[in-house]
Structures are given as structure tokens and as C-alpha cells.
Backbone as JSON Lines, residues from 0, in Angstrom:
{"i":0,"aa":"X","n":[90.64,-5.43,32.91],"ca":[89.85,-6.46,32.25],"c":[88.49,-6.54,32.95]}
{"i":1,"aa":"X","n":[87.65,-6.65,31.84],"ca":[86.49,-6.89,32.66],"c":[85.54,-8.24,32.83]}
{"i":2,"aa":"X","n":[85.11,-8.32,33.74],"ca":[84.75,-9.95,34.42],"c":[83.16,-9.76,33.46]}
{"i":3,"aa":"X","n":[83.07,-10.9,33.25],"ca":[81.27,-10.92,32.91],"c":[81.32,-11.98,33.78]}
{"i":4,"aa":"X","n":[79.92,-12.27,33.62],"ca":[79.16,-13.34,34.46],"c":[77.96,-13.93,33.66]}
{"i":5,"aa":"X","n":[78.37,-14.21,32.74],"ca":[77.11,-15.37,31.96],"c":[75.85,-16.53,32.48]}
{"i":6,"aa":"X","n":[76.43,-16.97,33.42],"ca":[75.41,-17.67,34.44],"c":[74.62,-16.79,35.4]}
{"i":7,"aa":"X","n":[74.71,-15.39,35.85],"ca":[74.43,-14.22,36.8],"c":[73.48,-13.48,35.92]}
{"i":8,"aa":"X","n":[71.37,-13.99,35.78],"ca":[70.85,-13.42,35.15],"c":[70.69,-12.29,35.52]}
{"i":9,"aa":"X","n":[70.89,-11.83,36.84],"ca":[70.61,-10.47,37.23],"c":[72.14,-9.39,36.82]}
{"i":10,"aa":"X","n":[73.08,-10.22,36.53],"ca":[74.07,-9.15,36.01],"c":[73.98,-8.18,34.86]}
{"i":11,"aa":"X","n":[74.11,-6.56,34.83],"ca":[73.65,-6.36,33.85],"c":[72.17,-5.31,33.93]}
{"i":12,"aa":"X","n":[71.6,-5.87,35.22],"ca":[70.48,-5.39,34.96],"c":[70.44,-4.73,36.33]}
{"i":13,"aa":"X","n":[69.43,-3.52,36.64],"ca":[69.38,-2.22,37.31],"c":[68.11,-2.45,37.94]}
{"i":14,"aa":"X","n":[68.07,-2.04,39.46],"ca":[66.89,-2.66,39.89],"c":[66.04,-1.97,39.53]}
{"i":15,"aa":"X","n":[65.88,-0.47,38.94],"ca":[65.19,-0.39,38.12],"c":[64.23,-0.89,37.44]}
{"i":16,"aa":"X","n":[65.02,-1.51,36.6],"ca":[64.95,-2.58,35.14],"c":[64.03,-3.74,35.72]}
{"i":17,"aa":"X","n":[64.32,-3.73,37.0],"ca":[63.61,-5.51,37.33],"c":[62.81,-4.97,37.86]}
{"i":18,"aa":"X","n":[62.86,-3.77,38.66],"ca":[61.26,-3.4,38.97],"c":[59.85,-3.04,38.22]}
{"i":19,"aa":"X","n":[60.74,-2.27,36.94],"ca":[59.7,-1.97,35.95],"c":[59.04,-3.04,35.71]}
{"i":20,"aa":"X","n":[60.25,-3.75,35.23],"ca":[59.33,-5.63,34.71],"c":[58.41,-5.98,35.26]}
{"i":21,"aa":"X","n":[58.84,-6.28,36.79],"ca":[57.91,-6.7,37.52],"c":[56.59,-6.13,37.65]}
{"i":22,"aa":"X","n":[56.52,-4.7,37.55],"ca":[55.27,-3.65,37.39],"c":[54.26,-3.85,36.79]}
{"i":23,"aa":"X","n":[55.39,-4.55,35.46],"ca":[54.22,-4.32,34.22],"c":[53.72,-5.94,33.76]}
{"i":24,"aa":"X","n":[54.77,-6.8,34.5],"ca":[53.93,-8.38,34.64],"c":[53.1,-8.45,35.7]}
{"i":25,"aa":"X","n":[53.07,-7.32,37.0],"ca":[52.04,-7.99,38.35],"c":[51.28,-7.06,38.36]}
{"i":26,"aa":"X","n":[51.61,-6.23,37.73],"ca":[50.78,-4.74,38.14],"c":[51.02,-4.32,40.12]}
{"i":27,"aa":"X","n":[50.94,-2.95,40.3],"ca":[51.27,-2.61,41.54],"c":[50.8,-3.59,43.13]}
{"i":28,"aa":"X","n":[49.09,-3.83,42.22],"ca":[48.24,-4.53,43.68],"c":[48.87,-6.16,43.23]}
{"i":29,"aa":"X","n":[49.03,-6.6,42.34],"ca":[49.12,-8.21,42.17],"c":[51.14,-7.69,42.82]}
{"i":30,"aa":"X","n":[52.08,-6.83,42.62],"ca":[53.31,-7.29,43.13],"c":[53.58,-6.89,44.71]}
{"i":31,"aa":"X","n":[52.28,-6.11,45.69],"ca":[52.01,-6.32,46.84],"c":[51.19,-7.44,47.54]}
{"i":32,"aa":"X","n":[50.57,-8.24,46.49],"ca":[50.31,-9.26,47.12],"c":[51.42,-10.28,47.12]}
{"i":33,"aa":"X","n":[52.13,-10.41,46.22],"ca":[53.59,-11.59,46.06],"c":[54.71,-10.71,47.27]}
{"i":34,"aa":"X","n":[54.91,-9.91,47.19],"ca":[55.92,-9.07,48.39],"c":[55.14,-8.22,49.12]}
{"i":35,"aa":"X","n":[54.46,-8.69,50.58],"ca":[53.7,-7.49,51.0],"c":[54.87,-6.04,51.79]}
{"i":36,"aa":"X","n":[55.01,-5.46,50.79],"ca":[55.89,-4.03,51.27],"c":[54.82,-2.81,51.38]}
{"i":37,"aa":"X","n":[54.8,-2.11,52.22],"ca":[53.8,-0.93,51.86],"c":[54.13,0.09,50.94]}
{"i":38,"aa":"X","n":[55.2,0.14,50.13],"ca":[55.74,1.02,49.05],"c":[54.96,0.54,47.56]}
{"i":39,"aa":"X","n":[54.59,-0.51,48.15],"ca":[53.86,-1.09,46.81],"c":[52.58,-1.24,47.18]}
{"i":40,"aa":"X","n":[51.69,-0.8,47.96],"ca":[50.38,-0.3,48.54],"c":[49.67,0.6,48.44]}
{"i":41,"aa":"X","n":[50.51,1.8,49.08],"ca":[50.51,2.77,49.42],"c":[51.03,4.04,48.37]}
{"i":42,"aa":"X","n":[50.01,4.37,47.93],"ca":[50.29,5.53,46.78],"c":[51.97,5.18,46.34]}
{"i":43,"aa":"X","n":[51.79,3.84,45.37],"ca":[53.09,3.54,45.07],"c":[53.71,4.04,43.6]}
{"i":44,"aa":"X","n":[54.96,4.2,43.65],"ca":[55.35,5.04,41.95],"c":[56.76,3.99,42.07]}
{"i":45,"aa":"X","n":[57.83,4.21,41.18],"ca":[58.84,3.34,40.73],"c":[60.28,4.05,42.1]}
{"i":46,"aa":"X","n":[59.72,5.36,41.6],"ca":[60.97,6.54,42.17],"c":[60.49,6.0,44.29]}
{"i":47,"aa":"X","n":[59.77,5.95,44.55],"ca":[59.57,5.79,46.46],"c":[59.88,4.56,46.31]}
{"i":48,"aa":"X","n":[58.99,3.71,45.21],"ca":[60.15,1.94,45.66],"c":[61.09,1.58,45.71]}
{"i":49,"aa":"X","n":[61.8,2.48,44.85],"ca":[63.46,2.24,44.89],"c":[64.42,2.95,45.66]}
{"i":50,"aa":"X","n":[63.5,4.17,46.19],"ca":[64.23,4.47,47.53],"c":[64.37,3.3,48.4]}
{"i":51,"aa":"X","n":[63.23,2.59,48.63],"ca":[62.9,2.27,49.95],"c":[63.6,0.6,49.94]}
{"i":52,"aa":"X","n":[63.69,0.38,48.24],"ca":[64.61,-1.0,48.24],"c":[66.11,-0.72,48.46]}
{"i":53,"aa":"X","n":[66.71,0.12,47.93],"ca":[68.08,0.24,48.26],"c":[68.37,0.84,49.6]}
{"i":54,"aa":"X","n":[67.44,0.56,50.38],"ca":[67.51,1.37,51.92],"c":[67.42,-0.02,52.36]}
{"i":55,"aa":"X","n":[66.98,-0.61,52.32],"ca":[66.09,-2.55,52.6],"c":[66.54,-3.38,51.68]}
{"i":56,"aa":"X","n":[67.87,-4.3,51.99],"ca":[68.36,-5.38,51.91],"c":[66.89,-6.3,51.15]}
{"i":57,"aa":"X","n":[66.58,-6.77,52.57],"ca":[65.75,-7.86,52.74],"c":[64.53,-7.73,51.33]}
{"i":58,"aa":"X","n":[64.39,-6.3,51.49],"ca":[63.21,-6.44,50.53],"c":[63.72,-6.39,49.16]}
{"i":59,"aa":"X","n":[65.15,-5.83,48.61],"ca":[65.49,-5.88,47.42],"c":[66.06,-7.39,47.04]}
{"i":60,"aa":"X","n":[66.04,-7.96,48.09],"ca":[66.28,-9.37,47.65],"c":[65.06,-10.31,47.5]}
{"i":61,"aa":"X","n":[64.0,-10.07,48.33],"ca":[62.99,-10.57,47.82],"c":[62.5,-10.14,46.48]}
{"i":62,"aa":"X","n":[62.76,-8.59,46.06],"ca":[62.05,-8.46,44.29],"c":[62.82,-9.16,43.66]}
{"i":63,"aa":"X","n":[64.31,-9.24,43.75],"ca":[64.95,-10.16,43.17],"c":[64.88,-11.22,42.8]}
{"i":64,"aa":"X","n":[64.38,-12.31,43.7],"ca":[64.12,-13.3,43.8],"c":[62.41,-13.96,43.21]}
{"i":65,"aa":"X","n":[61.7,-12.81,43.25],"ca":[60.39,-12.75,42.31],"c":[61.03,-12.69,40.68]}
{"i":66,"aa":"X","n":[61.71,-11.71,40.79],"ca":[62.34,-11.71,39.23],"c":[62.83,-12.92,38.71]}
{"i":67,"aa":"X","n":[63.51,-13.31,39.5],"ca":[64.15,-14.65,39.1],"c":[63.18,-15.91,38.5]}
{"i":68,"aa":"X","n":[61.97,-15.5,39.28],"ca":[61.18,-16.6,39.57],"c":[60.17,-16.28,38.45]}
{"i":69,"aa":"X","n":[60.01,-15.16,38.04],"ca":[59.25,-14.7,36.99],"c":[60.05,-15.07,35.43]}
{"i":70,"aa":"X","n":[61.22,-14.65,35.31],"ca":[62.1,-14.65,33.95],"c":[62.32,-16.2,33.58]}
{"i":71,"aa":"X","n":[62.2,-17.38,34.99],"ca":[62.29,-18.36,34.61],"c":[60.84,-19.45,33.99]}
């Protein structure tokens, strides 16, 4: 059986998915100024940020938490 989570807006969705979003609502320099990461500075693309978030806790919870803060 499988569980959903209806209250869990991030269920469902691929950090991917929330990064693109975020990309294309802050653009690269406006979503290094809201999270200063240097992956988002520094000759940044989708494919090195998402290395460097699923390597980094801390920082995939902060895009997270921009997302959250954005969708609401």
C-alpha cells in the first residue's frame, strides 16, 4: 500500500523540480543572493547544484525551505 502525504507540499516533487522553479522565479544571481552557496555563483548550471545539494544536507534544506516560502 502506498502512503501519500497530502499536507507534505514537497512530496512528490524532485529536487530537481524545486530547483528549476526556483531558477526560473530568482534567476541564478537573485537565488545566490537568498542562499549564498557558491554553486549558485560560480559558473552555475542545474547538473553542479544538485551535485553539490545532495552532498549538503544543510544547503538542500535551505532551497527547500526557499521553496516553501516561494509556493506559499
Amino acid at each position: 500500500m502506498k502512503e501519500t502525504q497530502p499536507n507534505n507540499p514537497l512530496h512528490g516533487k524532485t529536487l530537481e523540480h524545486i530547483l528549476t522553479y526556483l531558477v526560473a522565479a530568482y534567476g541564478w544571481e537573485g537565488l545566490y543572493q537568498e542562499i549564498r552557496v557558491n554553486c549558485f555563483k560560480k559558473d552555475p548550471s542545474i547538473k553542479s547544484s544538485l551535485k553539490f545539494l545532495r552532498k549538503n544536507q544543510w544547503a538542500r534544506t535551505k532551497v527547500e525551505d526557499l521553496y516553501l516560502e516561494t509556493i506559499n
